[in-house]
C-alpha positions in Angstrom: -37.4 54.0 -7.5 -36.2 51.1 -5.5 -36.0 52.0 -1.2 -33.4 50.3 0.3 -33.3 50.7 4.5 -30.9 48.6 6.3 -29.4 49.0 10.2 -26.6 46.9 11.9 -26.9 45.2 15.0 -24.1 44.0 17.5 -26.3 40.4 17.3 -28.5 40.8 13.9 -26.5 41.8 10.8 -29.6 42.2 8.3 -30.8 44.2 5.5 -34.1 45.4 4.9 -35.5 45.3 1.4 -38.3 47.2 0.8 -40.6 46.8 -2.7 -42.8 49.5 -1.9 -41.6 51.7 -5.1 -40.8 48.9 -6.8 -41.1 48.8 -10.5 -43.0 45.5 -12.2 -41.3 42.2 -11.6 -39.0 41.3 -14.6 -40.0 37.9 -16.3 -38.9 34.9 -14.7 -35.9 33.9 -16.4 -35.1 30.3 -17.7 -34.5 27.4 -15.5 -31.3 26.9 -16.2 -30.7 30.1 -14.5 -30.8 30.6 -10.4 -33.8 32.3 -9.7 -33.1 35.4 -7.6 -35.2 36.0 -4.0 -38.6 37.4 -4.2 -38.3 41.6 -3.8 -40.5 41.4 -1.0 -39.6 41.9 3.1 -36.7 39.6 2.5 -34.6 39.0 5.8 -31.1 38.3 5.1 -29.1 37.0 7.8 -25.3 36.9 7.9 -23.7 33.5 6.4 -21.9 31.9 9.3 -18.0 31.4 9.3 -15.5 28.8 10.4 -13.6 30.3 13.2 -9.6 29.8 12.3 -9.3 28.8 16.7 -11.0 25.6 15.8 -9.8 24.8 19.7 -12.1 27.4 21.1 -15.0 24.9 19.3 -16.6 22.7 22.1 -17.4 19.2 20.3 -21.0 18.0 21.5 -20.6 15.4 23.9 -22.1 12.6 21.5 -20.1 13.1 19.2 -16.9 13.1 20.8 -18.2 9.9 22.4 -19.0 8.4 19.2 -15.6 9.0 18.0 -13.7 7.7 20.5 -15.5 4.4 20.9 -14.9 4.4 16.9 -11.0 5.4 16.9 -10.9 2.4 20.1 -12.7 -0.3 17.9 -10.5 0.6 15.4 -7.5 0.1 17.6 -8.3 -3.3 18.7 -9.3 -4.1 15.6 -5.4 -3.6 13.9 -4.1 -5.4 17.0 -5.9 -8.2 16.7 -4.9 -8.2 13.0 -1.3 -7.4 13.4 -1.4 -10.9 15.6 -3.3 -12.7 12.7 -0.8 -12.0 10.9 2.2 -12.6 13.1 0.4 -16.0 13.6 0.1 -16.7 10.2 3.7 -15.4 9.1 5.2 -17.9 11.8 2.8 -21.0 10.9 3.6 -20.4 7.4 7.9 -20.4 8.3 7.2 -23.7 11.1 5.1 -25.2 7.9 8.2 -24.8 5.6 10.5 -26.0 8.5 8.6 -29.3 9.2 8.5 -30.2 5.3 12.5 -29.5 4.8 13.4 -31.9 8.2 11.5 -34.3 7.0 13.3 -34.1 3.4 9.9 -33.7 1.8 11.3 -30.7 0.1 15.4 -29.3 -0.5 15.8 -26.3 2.2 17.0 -24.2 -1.2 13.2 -24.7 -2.1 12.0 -24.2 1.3 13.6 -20.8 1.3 12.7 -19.7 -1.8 8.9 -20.4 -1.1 9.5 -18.8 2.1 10.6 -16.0 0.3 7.7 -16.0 -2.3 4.6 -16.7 0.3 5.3 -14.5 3.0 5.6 -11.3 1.2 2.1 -12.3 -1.0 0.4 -13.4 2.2 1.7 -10.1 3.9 0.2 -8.0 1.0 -3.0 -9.3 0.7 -3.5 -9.2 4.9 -3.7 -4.9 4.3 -7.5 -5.3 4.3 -8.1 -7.3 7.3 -7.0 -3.9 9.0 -9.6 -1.0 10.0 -9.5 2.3 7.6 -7.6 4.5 10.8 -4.9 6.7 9.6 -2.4 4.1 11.9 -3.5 1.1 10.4 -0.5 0.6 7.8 1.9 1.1 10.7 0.3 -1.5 12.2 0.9 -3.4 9.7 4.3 -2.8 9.6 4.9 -4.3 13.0 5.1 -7.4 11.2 8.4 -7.0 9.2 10.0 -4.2 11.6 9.9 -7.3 14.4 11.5 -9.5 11.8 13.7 -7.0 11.2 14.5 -6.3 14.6 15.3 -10.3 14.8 17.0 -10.6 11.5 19.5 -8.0 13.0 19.9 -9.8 16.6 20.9 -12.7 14.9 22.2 -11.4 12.0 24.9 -10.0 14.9 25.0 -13.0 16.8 23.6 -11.8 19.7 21.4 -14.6 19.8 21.3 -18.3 18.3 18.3 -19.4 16.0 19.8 -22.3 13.9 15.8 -22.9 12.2 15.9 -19.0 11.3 19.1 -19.2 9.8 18.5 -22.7 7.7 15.5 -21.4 6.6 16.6 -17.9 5.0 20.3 -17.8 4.4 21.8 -20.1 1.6 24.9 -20.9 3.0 23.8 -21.1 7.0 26.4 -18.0 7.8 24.2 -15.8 10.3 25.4 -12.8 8.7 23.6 -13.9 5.3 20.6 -12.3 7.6 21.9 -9.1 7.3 21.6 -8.7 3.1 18.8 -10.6 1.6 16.4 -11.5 4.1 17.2 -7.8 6.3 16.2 -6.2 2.8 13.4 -8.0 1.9 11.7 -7.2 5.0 12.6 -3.8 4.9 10.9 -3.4 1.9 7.7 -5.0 3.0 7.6 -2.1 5.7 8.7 0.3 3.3 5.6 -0.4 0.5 3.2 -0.5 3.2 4.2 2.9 4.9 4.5 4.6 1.7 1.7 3.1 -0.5 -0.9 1.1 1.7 -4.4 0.1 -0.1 -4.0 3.7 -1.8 -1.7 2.5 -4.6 -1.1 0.0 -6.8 2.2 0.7 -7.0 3.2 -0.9 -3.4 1.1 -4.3 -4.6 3.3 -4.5 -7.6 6.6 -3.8 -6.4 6.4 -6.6 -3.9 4.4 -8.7 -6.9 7.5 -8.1 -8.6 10.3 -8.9 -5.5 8.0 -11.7 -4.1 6.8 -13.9 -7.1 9.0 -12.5 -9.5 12.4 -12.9 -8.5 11.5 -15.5 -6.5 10.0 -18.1 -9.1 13.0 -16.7 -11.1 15.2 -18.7 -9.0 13.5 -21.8 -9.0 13.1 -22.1 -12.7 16.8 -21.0 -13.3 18.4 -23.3 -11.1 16.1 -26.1 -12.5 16.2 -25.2 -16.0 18.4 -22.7 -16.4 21.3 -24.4 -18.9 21.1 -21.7 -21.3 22.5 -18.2 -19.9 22.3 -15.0 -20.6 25.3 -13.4 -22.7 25.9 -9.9 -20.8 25.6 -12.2 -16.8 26.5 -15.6 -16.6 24.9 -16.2 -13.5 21.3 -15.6 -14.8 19.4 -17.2 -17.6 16.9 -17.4 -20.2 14.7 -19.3 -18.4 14.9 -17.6 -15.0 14.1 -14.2 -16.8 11.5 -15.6 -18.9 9.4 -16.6 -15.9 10.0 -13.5 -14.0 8.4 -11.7 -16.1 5.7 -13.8 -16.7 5.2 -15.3 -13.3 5.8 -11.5 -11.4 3.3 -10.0 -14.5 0.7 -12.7 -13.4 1.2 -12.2 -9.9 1.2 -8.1 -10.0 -2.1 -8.0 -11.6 -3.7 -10.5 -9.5 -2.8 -8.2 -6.0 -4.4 -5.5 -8.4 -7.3 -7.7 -9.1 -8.1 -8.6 -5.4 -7.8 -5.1 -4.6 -9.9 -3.6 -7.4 -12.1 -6.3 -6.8 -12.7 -4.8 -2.8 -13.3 -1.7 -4.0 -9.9 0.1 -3.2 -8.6 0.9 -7.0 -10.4 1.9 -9.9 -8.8 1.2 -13.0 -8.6 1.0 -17.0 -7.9 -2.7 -17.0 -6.9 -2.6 -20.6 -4.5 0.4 -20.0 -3.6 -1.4 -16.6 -2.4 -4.8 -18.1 -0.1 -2.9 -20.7 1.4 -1.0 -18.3 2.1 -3.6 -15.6 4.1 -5.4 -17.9 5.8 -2.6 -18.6 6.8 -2.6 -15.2 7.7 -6.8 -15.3 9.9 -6.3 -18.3 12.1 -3.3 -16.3 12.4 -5.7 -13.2 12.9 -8.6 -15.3 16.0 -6.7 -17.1 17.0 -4.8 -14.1 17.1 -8.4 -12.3 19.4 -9.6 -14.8 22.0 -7.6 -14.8 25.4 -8.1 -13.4 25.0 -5.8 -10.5 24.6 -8.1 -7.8 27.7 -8.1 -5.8 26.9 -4.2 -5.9 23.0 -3.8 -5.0 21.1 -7.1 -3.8 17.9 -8.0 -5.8 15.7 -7.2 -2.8 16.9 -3.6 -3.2 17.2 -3.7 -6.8 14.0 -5.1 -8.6 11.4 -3.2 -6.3 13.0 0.0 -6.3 13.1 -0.5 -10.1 9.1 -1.8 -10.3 8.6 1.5 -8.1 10.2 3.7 -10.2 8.6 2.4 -13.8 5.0 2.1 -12.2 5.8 6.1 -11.8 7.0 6.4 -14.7 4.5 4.8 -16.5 1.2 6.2 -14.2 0.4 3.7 -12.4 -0.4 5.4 -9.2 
């Protein structure tokens, strides 16, 4: 016969066990099984619950200390990367500016390297910032302000003759509205929405950035040969969007696996990223651009494949 006395108390919610009429002990089981309590005076006290009114919780002092210096170092860390950045976007656009007055290189060039830098250099900047939940908007202060100035002089509300020799094609100010509006859109948009958590945002702008871009410079250079179903693309320009915006995807991959923020099955990985090239590459080709600009076009379309084909 097993006794078994137990009492509530407003504070102490125990139960007695008493092995006074005990029978023997049963063996002690195997180890791969928990070994129950000894059936002597055991003491067991209530297990303590989470209270659903977290806000009636009083955070220690130290801690909440702690946290705050850490959220404030955290803060100032993102501005001063947010400037970085800023810095380096507008040395990189002076740079490109300096080379095209002096004719060192054609401003058709310039652009296009504009065009193919920025958005890499943007990309790879994501781990200069701290791990706070703000960080990637952060971040995105860098295109929303170009935005904001793509727009003001996209409108003609102000003059900028280097801004608009630098990005449009044809020097019309409201050239600043489609392309170059777009593409920084969708630098903003890939680090909102994908950050250091997916490889997906890397290689979407891999694919916008170096892709397309490179496949304009080959294709005006060597591009005699076009393409049956879109005259104004060709073989060549295709050709090296895919490989260049293949090569360029899975290094961004790379340098993040490499820091530690992806974990992946490189074999897998490198057969699915091109995948993801060869959909951009035919999407880019098409004859759709009068109705959807490329900026729009071949990211939304490296987005949509990486899903497709789980890279996320």
């Amino acid at each position: 016969m097993n006794l078994s006395l137990s009492f509530t108390n407003p504070i102490l919610n125990r139960h007695v066990y008493s092995a006074a009429f005990s029978p023997p002990p049963p063996p002690t089981p195997p180890l791969s099984l928990p070994i129950p309590p000894p059936r002597f005076l055991f003491l067991s006290p209530r297990t303590p619950t989470t209270s659903r009114f977290y806000i009636l919780y009083r955070v220690p002092q130290r801690a909440t200390a702690l946290s705050a210096t850490a959220t404030t170092a955290s803060i100032f860390r993102d501005i001063a990367a947010s400037a970085a950045v800023f810095a380096g976007a507008y040395a990189l656009v002076f740079t490109f500016d300096i080379l095209t007055q002096k004719e060192i290189i054609q401003q058709s060039l310039s652009r296009k390297l504009v065009h193919i830098s920025s958005g890499i250099l943007f990309a790879i900047s994501w781990p200069i910032f701290s791990n706070s939940v703000e960080a990637r908007f952060f971040a995105s202060l860098v295109p929303l302000v170009n935005c904001i100035r793509l727009v003001i002089h996209g409108l003609s509300l102000a003059d900028d003759e280097s801004l608009i020799k630098s990005v449009t094609r044809e020097g019309n100010p409201k050239e600043l509205l489609r392309g170059p509006l777009y593409y920084v859109v969708m630098l903003m948009l890939c680090a909102v929405l994908f950050w250091r958590e997916s490889p997906v945002g890397v290689i979407s702008l891999g694919m916008m950035c170096g892709g397309d871009g490179v496949a304009d410079i080959m294709g005006r250079k060597f591009g005699s040969s076009k393409i049956p179903y879109n005259q104004m693309k060709s073989w060549v320009g295709s050709i090296s969007m895919f490989v260049s915006g293949f090569l360029i995807s899975i290094g961004m991959v790379y340098y993040y696996s490499a820091l530690g923020y992806f974990q992946l099955d490189w074999g897998d990985t490198m057969y699915r990223v091109a995948l993801v090239s060869l959909v951009a590459t035919v999407v880019e080709s098409l004859p759709i651009s009068n109705l959807i600009d490329d900026n729009i076009s071949v990211p939304l379309a490296s987005i949509l494949a990486a899903y497709f084909t789980s890279i996320h």
